[in-house]
C-alpha positions as CSV (number, residue, x, y, z in Angstrom):
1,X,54.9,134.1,88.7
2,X,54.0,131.2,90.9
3,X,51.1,129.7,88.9
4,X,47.6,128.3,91.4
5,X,48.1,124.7,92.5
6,X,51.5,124.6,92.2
7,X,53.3,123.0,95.0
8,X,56.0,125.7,96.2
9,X,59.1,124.3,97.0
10,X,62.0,126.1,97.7
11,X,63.6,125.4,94.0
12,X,60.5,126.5,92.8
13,X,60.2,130.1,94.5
14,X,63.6,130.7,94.4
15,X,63.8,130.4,90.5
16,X,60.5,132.2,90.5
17,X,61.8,134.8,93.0
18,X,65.7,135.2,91.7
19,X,66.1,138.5,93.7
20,X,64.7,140.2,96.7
21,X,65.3,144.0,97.1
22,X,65.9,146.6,100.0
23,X,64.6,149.2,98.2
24,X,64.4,152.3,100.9
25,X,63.9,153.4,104.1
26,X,61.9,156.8,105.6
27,X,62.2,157.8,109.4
28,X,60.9,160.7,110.9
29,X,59.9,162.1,114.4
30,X,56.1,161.9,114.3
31,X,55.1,164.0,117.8
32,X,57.6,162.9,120.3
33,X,57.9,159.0,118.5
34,X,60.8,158.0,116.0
35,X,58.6,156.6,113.1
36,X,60.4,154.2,110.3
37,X,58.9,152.8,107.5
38,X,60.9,150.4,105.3
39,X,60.5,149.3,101.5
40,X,61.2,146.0,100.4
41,X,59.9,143.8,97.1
42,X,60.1,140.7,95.2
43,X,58.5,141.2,92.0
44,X,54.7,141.5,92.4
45,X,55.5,141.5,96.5
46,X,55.7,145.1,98.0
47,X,56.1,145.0,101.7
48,X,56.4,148.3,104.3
49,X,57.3,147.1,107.8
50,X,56.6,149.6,110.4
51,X,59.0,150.5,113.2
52,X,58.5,152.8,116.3
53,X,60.7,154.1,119.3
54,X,58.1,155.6,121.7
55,X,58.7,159.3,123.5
56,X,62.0,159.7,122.5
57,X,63.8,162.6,124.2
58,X,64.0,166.0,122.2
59,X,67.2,165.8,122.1
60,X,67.2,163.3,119.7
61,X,66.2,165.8,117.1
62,X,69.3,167.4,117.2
63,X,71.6,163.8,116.1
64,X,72.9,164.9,112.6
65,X,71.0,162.8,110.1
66,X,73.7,160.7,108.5
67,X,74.1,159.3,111.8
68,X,70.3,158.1,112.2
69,X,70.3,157.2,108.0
70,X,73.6,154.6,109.2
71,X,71.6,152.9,111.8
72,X,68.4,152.8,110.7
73,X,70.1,151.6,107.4
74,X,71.3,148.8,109.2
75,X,68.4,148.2,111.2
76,X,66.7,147.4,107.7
77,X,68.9,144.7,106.8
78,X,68.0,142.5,109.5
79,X,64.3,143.3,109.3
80,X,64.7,142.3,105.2
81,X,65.7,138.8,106.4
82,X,62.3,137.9,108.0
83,X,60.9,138.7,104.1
84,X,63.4,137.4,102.3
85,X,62.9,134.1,103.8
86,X,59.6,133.8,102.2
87,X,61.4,133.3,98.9
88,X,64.9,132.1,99.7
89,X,66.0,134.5,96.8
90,X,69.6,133.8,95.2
91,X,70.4,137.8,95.4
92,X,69.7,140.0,98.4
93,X,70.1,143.6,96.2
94,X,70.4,146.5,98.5
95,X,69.6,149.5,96.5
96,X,69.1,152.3,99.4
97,X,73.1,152.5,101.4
98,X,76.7,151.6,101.4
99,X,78.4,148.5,102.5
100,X,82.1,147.6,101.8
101,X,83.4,144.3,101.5
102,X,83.9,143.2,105.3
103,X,80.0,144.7,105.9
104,X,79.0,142.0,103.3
105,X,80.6,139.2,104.9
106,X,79.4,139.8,107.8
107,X,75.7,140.1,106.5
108,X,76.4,137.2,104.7
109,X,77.9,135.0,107.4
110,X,74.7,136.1,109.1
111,X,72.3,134.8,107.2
112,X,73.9,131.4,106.7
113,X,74.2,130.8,110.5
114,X,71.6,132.8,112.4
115,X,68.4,130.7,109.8
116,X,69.9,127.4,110.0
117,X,67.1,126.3,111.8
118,X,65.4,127.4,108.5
119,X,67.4,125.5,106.5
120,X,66.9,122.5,108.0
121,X,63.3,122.7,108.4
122,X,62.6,123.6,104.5
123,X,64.9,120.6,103.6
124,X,67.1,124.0,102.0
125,X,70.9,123.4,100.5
126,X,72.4,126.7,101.6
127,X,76.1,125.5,101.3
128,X,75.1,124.8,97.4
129,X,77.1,126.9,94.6
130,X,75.6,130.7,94.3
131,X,73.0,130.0,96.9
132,X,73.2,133.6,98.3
133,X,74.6,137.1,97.8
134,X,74.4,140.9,98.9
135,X,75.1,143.2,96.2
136,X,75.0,146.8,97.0
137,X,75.3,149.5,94.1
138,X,78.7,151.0,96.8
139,X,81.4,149.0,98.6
140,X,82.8,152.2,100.7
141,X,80.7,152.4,103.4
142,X,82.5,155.0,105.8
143,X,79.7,156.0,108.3
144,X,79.9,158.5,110.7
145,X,80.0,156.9,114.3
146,X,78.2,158.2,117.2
147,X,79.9,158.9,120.8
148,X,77.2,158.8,123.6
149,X,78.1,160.9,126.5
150,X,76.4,159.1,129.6
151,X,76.8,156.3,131.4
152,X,73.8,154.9,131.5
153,X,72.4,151.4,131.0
154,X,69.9,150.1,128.4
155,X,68.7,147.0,129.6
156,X,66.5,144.8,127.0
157,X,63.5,143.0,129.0
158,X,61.3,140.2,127.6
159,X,59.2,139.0,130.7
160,X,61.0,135.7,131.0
161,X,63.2,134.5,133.9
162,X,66.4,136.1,131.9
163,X,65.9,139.7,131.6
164,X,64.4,140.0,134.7
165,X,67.8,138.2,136.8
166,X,69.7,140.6,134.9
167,X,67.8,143.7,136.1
168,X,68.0,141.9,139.5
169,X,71.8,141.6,140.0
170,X,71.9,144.9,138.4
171,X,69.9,146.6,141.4
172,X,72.3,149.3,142.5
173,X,72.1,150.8,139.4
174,X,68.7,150.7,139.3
175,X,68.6,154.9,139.1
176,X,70.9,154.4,135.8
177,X,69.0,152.1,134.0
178,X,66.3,152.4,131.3
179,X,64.7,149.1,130.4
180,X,64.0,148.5,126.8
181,X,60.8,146.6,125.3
182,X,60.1,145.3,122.3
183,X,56.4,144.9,121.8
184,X,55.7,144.6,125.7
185,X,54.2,141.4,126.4
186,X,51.4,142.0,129.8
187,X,54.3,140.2,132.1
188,X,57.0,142.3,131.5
189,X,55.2,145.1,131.8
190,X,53.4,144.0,135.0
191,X,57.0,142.8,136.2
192,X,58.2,146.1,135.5
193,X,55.6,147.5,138.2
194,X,55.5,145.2,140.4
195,X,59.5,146.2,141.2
196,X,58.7,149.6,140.9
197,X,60.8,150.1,137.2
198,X,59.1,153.4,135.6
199,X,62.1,154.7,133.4
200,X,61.0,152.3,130.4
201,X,61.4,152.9,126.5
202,X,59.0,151.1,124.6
203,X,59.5,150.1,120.7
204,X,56.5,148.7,118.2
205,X,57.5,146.5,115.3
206,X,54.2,145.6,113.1
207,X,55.1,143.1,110.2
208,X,53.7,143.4,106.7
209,X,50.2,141.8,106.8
210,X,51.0,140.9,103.5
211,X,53.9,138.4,104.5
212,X,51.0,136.8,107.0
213,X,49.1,136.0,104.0
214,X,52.3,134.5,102.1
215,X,52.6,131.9,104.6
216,X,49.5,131.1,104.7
217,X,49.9,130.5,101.4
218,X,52.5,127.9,101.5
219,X,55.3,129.9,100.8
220,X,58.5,129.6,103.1
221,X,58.8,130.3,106.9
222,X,60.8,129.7,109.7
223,X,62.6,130.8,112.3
224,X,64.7,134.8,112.1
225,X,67.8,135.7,114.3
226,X,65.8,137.6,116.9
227,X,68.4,138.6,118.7
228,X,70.5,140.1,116.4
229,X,67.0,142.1,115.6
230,X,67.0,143.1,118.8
231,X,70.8,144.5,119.0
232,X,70.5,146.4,116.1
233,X,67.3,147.9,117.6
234,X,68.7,148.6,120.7
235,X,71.6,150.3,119.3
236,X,69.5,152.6,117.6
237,X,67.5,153.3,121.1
238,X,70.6,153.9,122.9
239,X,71.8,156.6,120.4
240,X,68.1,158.8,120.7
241,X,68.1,158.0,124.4
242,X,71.6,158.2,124.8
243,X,72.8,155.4,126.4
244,X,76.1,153.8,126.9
245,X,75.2,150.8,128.2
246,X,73.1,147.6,126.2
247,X,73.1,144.9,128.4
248,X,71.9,141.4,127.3
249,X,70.7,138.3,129.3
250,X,72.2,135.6,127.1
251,X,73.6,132.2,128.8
252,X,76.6,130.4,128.4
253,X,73.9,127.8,128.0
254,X,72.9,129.2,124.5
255,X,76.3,128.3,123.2
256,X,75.2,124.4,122.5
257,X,73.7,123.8,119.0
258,X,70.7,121.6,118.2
259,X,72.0,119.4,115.2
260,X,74.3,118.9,112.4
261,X,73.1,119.7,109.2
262,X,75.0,119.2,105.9
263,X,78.1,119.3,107.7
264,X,77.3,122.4,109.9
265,X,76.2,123.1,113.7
266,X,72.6,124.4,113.3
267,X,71.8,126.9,116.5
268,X,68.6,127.9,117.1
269,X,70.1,130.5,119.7
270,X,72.9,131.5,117.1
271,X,72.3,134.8,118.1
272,X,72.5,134.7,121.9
273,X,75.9,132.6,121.5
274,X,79.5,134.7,122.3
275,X,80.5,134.2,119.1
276,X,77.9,136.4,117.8
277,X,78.1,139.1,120.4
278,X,82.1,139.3,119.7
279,X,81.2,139.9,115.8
280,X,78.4,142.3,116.6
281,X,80.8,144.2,119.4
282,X,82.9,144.5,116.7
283,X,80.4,145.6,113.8
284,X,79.2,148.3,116.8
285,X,82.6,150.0,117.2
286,X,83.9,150.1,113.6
287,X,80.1,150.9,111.6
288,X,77.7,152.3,114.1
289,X,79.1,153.5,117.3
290,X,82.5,153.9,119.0
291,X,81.7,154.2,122.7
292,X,78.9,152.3,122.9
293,X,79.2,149.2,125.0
294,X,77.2,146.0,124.1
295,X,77.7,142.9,126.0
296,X,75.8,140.2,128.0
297,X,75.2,139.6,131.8
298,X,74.5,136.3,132.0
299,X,77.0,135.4,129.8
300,X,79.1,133.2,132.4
301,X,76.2,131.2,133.7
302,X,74.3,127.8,132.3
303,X,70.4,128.3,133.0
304,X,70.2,126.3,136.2
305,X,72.8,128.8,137.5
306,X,70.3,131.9,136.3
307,X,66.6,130.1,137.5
308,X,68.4,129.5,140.9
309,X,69.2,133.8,141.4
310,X,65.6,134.1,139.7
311,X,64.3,132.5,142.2
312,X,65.2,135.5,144.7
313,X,62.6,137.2,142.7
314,X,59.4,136.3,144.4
315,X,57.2,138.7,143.4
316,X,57.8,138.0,140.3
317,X,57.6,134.1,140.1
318,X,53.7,134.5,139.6
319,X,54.4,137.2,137.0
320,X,56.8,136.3,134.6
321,X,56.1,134.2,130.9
322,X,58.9,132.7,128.7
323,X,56.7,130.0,126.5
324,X,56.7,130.6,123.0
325,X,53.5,129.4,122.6
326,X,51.6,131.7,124.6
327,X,52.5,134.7,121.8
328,X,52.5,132.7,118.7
329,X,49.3,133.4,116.2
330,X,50.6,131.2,113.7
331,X,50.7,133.8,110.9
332,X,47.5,135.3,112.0
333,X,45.9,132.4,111.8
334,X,45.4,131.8,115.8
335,X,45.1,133.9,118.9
336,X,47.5,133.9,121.5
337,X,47.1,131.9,124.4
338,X,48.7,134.5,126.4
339,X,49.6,132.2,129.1
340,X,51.9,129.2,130.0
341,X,51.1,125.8,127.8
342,X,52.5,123.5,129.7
343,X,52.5,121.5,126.9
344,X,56.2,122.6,125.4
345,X,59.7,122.0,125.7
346,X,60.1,125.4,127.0
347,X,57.5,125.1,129.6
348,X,58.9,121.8,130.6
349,X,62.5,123.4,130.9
350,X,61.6,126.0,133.0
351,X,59.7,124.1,134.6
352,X,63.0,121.4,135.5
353,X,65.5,124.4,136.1
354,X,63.2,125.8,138.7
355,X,62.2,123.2,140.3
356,X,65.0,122.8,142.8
357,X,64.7,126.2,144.0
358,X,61.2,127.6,144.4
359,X,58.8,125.9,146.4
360,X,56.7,123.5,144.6
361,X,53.4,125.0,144.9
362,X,54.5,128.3,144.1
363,X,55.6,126.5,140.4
364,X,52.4,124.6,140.1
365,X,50.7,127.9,140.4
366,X,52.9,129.7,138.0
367,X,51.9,126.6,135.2
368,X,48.0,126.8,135.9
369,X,47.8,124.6,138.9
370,X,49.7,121.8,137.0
371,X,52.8,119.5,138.2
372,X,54.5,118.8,134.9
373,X,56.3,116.0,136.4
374,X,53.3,114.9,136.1
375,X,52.4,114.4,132.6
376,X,53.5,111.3,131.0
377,X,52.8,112.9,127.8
378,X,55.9,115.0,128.4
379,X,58.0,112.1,128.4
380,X,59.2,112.4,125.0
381,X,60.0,116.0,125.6
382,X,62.0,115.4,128.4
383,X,64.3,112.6,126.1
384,X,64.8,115.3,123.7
385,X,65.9,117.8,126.8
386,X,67.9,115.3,128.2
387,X,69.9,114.3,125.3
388,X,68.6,110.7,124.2
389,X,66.7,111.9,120.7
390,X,68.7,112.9,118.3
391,X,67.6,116.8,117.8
392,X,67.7,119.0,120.8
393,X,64.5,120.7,121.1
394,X,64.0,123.7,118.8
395,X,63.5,126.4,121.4
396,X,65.8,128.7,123.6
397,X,66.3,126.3,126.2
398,X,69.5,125.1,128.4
399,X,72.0,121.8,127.8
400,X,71.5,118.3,127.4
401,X,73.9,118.3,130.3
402,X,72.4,120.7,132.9
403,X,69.2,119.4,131.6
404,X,69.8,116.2,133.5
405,X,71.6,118.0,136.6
406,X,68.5,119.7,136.7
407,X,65.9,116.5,136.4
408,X,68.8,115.0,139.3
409,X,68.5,118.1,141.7
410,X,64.6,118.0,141.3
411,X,64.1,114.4,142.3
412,X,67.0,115.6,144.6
413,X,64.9,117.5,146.4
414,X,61.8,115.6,147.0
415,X,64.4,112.5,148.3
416,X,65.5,114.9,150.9
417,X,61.7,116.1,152.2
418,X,60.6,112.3,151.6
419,X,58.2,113.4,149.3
420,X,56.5,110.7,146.4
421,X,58.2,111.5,143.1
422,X,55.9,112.7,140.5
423,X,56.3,110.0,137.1
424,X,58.7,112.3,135.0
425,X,61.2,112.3,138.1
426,X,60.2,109.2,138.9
427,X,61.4,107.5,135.5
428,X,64.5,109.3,135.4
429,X,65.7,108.0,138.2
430,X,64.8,104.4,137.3
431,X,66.1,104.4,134.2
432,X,69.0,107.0,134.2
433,X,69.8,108.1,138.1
434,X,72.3,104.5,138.4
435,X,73.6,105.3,135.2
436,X,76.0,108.0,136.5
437,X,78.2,107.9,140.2
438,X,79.0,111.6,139.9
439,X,75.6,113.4,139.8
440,X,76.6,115.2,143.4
441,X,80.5,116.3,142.0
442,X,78.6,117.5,138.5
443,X,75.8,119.4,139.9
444,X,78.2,121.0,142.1
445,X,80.7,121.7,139.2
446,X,77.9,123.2,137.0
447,X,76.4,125.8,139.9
448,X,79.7,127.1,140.8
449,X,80.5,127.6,137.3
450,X,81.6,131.1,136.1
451,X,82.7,131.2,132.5
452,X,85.5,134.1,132.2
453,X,85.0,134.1,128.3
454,X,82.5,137.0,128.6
455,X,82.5,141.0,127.9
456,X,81.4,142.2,130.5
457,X,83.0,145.8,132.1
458,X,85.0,144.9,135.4
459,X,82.2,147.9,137.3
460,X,79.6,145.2,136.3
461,X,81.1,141.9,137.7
462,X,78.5,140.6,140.3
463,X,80.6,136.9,140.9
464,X,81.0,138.1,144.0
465,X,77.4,139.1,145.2
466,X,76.0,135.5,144.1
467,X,76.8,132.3,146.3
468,X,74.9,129.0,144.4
């Protein structure tokens, strides 16, 4: 064991901690809620995440088991990588289900790509000899796959500018969709009622208090593959509710890494990016369900593109809430600020890519009365946006690119109504607005964009309902 006053360093646990286990899984219909309860140790370590999908239909009683073992099997897996990185463990041993040899890879490929931001941040060699493997005690997985018989629409919402577009330019099927939240933050939920949305499914995730207490303890942490938490999730809600549908709001945007890191692109959006959705499409079909439909909405658009059909949205400009920061406790060890910092790249993104559109007061309002244009303390942020430091900012935000059509439009804008440029727009165009003769020809390039690598079903093609 890991003896008091030691420093712990990732060598150091990981010898400690060879192997981390997936030892079981329990569901059960507990009143009209789908209950799961996973198992998962490291020696002395026992943790038991809880999962819930709230008011399921009765109907879901009657899916044969081995069809809800296969999913919530694989739900499991993806939940044991926000443990496992706490020790980095050589050997991921999965003791309770059967994966064959293409299952493994995949898991495998991951784990390497969707916690690169984890790598990088705990200074971890994960292209090193024998860093990681799944074993499983069966290599001939041949689950049963599930055929919905609906077509209805299961439509993830978060409470940021995203989710909400999607459910926008999905409006006449508005009767067809259910919208799907993952511990409900107050904005989405408030969102939700304000347009009048009241065919919502709501799932709980509580972590392991022990795994709090871990970090707080110096063990390692870092940044999970949300997304692919999500899909897996929502594939499992679609199957009790019965959906066909899971629509996504990820951007072509997402598709830009933030670094290069021992020879590798590290993404901190791996998991929104098309080439994940293609290998999870295909994982769907051949292991979990063969007429279930996953793809993403906003998968032809860059952010600008998406904050400028957001923007429609009025009622919900002084509703929705994107920042990180405002649900982060800091492994228990803060509580959330439950509104916009103003403070963050994220804030200050949003903040650029809406600029443009929605009317500047409105926007102040939205970021507690504040212009973040404004704040010279932001500059730093906005040359990690904008491309001039080295590492793009470690949060779900657009491109370097769009990042400075969108600083251009802005101070754009104010040119046009003769109004004095706050310092952040001010600067930029000082010191980077002479640097470039195309910024009208680019900008116009970018919004008219439409990206035809995406998945989505020909009956949900809305190119033609949006004009930029």
């Amino acid at each position: 064991m890991v003896k008091k006053n030691t420093k712990l360093t990732p060598a150091i646990i990981r010898k400690q901690f060879p192997e981390f286990c997936y030892n079981s899984y329990k569901w059960s219909f507990v009143g009209s809620d789908f209950k799961i309860v996973f198992n998962f140790s490291a020696q002395k370590y026992k943790f038991k995440p809880v999962v819930k999908i709230k008011n399921v239909p009765a109907s879901a009683k009657k899916i044969r088991k081995s069809i809800l073992d296969n999913l919530v099997f694989n739900l499991g897996i993806i939940e044991s990588f926000s443990y496992w990185k706490a020790f980095a463990s050589p050997i991921l041993n999965i003791k309770c289900g059967e994966l064959d040899n293409k299952q493994i890879a995949w898991w495998e490929e991951l784990l390497y790509r969707g916690l690169g931001q984890y790598f990088f941040e705990n200074k971890i060699n994960f292209k090193k000899h024998n860093f990681f493997k799944i074993i499983v005690s069966q290599r001939k997985a041949k689950p049963e796959l599930y055929q919905v018989s609906t077509q209805n629409i299961l439509l993830p919402i978060s409470g940021g500018k995203d989710s909400f577009a999607s459910l926008y330019l999905l409006s006449k099927y508005k009767k067809n969709i259910a919208c799907f939240m993952l511990n409900p933050i107050p904005a989405a939920l408030k969102g939700l009622q304000v347009l009048g949305v009241k065919n919502n499914i709501i799932a709980e995730r509580k972590i392991d208090s022990q795994l709090l207490e871990l970090n707080q303890q110096g063990f390692l942490n870092g940044h999970t593959p949300f997304v692919a938490y999500l899909s897996f999730l929502s594939v499992l809600a679609a199957v009790l509710f019965n959906k066909k549908y899971i629509i996504l709001s990820n951007e072509k945007s997402s598709n830009e890494g933030n670094l290069k890191y021992l020879g590798e692109e590290i993404n901190h959006q791996y998991s929104k990016t098309l080439d994940f959705e293609n290998k999870f499409r295909e994982y769907l079909k051949k292991y979990l369900s063969s007429n279930i439909e996953y793809f993403s909405l906003l998968r032809p658009l860059y952010e600008l593109q998406i904050a400028n059909i957001f923007a429609n949205l009025k009622e919900i400009l002084p509703i929705f809430l994107s920042c990180n920061e405002a649900e982060k406790t800091y492994s228990g060890t803060k509580t959330k600020l439950g509104r916009w910092c103003g403070a963050c790249p994220k804030c200050l993104f949003v903040y650029m890519v809406l600029y443009p559109f929605a009317p500047t007061q409105t926007l102040k309002n939205i970021f507690n009365n504040e212009d973040l244009f404004n704040k010279p303390e932001l500059l730093p942020i906005l040359f990690q946006l904008i491309g001039e430091k080295e590492v793009k900012p470690w949060e779900c935000v657009g491109t370097k690119d769009e990042a400075n059509i969108a600083m251009y439009l802005s101070w754009k804008k104010n040119v046009i109504r003769d109004i004095e440029q706050p310092y952040l727009l001010e600067f930029f165009a000082e010191n980077f607005i002479n640097k470039n003769k195309n910024w009208e020809k680019e900008a116009q390039k970018l919004m008219n964009n439409w990206d035809t690598k995406n998945n989505i079903p020909k009956k949900f093609n809305y190119r033609r309902q949006i004009k930029f």
